[in-house]
C-alpha positions in Angstrom: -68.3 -88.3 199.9 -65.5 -88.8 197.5 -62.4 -89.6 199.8 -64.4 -93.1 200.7 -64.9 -94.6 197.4 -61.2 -96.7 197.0 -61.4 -96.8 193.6 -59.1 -94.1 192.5 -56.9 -94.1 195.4 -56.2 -98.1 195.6 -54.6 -97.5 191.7 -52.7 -94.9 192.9 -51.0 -96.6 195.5 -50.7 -99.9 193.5 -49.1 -97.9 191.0 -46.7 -96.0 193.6 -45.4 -99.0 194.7 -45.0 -100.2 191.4 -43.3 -97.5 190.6 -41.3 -97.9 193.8 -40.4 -101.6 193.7 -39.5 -101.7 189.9 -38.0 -98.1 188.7 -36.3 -97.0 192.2 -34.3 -99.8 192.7 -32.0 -100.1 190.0 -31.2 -96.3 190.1 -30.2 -96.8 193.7 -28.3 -100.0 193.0 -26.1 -98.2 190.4 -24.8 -95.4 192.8 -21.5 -95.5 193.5 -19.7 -94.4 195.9 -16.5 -91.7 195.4 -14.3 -92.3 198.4 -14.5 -96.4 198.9 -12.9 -97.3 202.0 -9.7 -99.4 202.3 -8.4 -101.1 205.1 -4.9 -99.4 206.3 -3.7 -102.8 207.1 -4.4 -106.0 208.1 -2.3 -107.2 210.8 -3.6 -107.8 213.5 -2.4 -106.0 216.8 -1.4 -108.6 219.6 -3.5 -108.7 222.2 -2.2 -109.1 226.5 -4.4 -110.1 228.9 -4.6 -107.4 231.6 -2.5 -108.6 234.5 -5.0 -106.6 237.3 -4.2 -107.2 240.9 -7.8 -109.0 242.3 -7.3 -108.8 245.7 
């Protein structure tokens, strides 16, 4: 039976993940993104403490 000698399928996968930790990465790392966000402003709101009748 083919499929169980690991031979030919253990060099595949060690070079898929080759190919996956070494080419992939740096594509990905180089996308940039259109629309980068920016903070409207940063002041910060005041904050109250709720004044809650407990009783």
């Amino acid at each position: 039976m083919p499929q169980l000698n690991p031979t030919p399928w253990f060099t595949i996968l060690l070079f898929s993940w080759l190919m996956f930790l070494t080419v992939l990465p740096p594509k990905v790392m180089k996308f940039n993104f259109n629309n980068e966000p920016t903070p409207t402003s940063t002041k910060k709101l005041p904050t109250e403490p709720w004044n809650w009748p407990w009783h």
